[in-house]
C-alpha positions in Angstrom: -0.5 17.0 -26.8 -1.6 19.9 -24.9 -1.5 20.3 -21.1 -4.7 20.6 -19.9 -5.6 22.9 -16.9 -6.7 21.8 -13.3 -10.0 24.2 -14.6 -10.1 21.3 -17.5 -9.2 18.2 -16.0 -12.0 18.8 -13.6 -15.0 19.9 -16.0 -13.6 16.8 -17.7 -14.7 14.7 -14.7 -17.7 16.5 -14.4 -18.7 15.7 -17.6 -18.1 12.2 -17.7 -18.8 11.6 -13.6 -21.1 14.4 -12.6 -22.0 14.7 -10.1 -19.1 14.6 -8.4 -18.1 14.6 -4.7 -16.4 17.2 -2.9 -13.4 15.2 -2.3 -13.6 14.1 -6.3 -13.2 17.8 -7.5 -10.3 18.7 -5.0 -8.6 15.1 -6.4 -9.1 16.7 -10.0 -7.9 19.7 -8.7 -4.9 19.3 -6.8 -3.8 16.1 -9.3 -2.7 18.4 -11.9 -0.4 20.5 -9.7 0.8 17.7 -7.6 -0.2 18.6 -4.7 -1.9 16.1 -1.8 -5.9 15.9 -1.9 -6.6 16.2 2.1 -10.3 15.4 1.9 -10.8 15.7 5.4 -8.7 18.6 7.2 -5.7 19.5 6.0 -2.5 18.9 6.8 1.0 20.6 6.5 2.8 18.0 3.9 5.5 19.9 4.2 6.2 18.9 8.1 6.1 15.2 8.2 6.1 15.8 12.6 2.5 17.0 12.3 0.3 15.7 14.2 -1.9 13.1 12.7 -5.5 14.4 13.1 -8.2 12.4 14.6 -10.7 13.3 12.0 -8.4 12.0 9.1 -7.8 8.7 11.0 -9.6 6.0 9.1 -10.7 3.9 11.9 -13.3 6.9 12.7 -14.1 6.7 9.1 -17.7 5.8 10.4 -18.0 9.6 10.8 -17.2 10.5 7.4 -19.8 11.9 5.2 -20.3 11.5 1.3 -18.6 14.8 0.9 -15.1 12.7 0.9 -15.9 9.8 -1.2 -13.8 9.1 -4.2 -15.0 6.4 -7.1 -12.9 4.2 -7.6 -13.9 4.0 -11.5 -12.9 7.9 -11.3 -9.1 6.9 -10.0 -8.7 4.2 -13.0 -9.7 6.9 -15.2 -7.2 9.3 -14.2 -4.4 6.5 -15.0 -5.6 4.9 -18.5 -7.9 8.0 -20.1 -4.8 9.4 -22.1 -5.6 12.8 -21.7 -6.7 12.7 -18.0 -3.5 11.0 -17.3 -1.4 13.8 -19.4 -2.8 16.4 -17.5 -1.5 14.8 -14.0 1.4 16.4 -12.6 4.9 13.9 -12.4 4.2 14.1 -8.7 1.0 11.8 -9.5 -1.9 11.2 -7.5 -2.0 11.9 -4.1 -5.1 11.3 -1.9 -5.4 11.7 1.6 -8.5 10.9 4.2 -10.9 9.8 1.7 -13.2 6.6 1.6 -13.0 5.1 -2.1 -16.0 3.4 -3.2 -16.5 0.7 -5.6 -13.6 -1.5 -6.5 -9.6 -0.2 -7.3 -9.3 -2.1 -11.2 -5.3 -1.0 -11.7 -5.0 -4.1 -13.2 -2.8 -4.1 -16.0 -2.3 -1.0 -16.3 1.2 1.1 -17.0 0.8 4.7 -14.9 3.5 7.1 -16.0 3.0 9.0 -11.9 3.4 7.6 -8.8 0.1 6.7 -6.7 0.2 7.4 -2.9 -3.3 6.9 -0.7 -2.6 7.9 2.8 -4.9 7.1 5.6 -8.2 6.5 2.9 -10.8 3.6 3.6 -11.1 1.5 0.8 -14.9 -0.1 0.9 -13.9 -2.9 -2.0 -11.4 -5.4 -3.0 -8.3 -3.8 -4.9 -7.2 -5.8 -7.7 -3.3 -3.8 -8.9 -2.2 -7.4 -10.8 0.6 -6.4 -13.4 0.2 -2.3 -12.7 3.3 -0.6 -13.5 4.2 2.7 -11.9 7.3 4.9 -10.3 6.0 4.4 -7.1 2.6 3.2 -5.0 2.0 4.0 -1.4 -1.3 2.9 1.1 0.3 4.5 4.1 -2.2 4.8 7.2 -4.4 3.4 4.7 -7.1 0.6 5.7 -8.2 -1.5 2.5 -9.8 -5.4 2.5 -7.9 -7.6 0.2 -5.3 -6.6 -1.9 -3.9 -7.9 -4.7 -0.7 -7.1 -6.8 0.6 -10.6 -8.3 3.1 -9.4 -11.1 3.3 -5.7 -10.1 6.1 -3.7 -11.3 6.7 -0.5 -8.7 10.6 1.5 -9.7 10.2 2.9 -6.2 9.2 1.9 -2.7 5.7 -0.4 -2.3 4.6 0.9 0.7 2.1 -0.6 3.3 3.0 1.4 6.2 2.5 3.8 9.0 -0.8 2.1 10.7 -2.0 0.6 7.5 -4.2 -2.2 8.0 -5.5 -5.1 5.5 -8.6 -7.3 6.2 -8.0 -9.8 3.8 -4.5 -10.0 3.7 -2.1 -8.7 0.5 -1.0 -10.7 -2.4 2.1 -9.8 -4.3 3.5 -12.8 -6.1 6.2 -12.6 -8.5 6.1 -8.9 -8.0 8.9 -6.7 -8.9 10.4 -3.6 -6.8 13.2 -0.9 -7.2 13.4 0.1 -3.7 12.3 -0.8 -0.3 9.1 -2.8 0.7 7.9 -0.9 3.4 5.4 -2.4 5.7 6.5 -0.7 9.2 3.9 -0.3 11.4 1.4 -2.5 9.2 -1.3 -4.8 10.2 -2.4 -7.8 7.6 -5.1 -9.9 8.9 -6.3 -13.2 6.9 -6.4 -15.2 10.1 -8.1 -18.5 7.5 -4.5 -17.9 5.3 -1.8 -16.1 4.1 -1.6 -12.0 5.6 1.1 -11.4 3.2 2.1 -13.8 0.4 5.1 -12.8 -1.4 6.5 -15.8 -3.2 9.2 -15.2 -5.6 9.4 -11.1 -5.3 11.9 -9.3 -6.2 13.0 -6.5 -4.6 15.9 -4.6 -5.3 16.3 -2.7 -1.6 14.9 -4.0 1.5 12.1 -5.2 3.1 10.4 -4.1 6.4 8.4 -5.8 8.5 8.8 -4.6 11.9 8.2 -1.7 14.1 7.5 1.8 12.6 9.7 4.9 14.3 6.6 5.6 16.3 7.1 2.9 19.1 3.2 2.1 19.6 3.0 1.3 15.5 4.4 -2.3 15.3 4.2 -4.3 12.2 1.3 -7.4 12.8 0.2 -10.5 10.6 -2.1 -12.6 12.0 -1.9 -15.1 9.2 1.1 -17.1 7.6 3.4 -14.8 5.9 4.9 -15.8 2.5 8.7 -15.4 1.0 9.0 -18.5 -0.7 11.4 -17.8 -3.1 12.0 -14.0 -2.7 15.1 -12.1 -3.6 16.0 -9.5 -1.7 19.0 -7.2 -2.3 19.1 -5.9 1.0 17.8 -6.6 4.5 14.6 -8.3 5.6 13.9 -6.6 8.7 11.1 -8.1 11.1 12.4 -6.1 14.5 9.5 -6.1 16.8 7.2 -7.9 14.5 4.3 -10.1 15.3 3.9 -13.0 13.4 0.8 -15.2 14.1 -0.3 -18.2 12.4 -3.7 -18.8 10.5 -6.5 -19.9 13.3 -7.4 -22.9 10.7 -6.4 -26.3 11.5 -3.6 -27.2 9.8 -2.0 -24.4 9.8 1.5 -24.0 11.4 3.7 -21.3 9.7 4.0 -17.5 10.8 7.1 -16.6 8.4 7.4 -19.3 5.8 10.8 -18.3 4.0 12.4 -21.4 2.0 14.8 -20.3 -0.6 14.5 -16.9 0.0 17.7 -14.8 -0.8 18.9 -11.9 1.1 22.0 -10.3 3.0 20.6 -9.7 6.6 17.8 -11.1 8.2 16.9 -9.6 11.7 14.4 -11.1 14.1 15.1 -9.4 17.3 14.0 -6.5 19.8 10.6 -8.2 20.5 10.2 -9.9 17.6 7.8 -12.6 18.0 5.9 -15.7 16.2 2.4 -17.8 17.0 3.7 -20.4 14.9 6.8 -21.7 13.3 9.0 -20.0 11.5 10.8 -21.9 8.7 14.2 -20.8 6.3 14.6 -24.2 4.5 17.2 -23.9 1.6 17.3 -19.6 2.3 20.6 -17.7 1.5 21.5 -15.5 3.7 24.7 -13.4 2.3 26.2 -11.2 5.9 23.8 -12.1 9.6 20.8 -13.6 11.1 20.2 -12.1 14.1 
């Protein structure tokens, strides 16, 4: 199959999307050279100390103008349209500072590229059930409910870096070849579970805890799930904040029974509204 150009991918779009955004030609653009879509201003990728600039932080997405939407429906297209997706570079999809509209259907869905969205607004829902990819990343990111039951990442799953979720994530049964990284997140579903990860498997780590940047701790206000999760590594909570659901009834902040893994740390400021319960867990080295 032939390699189309970055020219071609986009009058591709165009065709089928048109008109399209600002932001939705320099995704279409920069997609097949694997290079990041800043939609707002750019950034030097290359220098990960940069500072991150007001007017790509999505809590000022308020401010943001149609320019930097992205459709949703033009994302899923990218990954299951087999010649859109033969024309993304192995780097995959990188989006930065845009507000996607419209609901994220990955569902079911085999991507050969990794995905990363960093610091986007995500209006909708995502649904990523059963997706299969190298690698998937919503750093900064601020979505409403997501949901990623049976995923199947080779890389890191990453919720990091100031990411926020109002509506909590769902990951059961999920399946990852690295770390789950969720430094620095926030996962709010104060009626249930934040973050409900029964029976995952994840081949590194897992982080929930306190990004590098001091004043970017990892939050969950709502009952967070490992029922049942193997992890190969650590499960790192340091200077976490767990906090129960507000509905009555409720009384776990870290629910962990028959969890598997070979460190668990819950120190430096770690702390939990609620209890936090290990019933029947295996844990291989320390619990500190």
């Amino acid at each position: 199959m032939a390699v189309l150009s970055s020219t071609s991918l986009e009058q591709m779009g165009s065709d089928r999307y048109a008109p399209l955004s600002e932001a939705e030609r320099l995704l279409l653009r920069k997609a097949s050279a694997g290079l990041t879509a800043f939609c707002g201003a750019e950034e030097d990728e290359n220098d990960p100390s940069s500072p991150r600039l007001e007017g790509n932080n999505p809590a000022n997405s308020a401010n943001w103008g149609a320019d930097r939407a992205v459709r949703a429906e033009l994302i899923r297209w990218l990954c299951v349209d087999q010649t859109a997706a033969a024309a993304i570079d192995p780097r995959g999809i990188k989006l930065c500072a845009a507000k996607v509209t419209g609901k994220l259907d990955l569902s079911y869905v085999t991507v050969a590229f990794p995905l990363s969205f960093e610091r986007c607004v995500f209006v909708e829902d995502a649904d990523l059930s059963y997706l299969k990819t190298p690698g998937l990343a919503f750093s900064g990111s601020h979505t409403k409910a997501v949901t990623a039951d049976g995923a199947n990442v080779a890389g890191d799953l990453s919720f990091d870096e100031g990411f926020v979720s109002d509506g909590g994530v769902r990951m059961l049964t999920a399946q990852i070849g690295a770390n789950l990284e969720c430094r620095g997140g926030t996962f709010q579903n104060r009626k249930d579970q934040a973050l409900w990860a029964d029976r995952v498997k994840i081949t590194g780590s897992a982080f929930l805890g306190r990004f590098a940047d001091p004043r970017i701790d990892f939050r969950a206000e709502g009952t967070v799930r490992l029922v049942g999760a193997q992890i190969g590594g650590v499960l790192d909570c340091t200077g976490g904040s767990f906090k129960k659901p507000e509905a009555q009834g409720q009384v776990f902040a870290l629910l962990c029974d028959r969890m598997k893994a070979g460190n668990v740390f819950l120190r430096d400021e770690f702390s939990a509204n609620g209890e936090v319960r290990m019933w029947g867990a295996e844990i291989a080295i320390n619990l500190v």
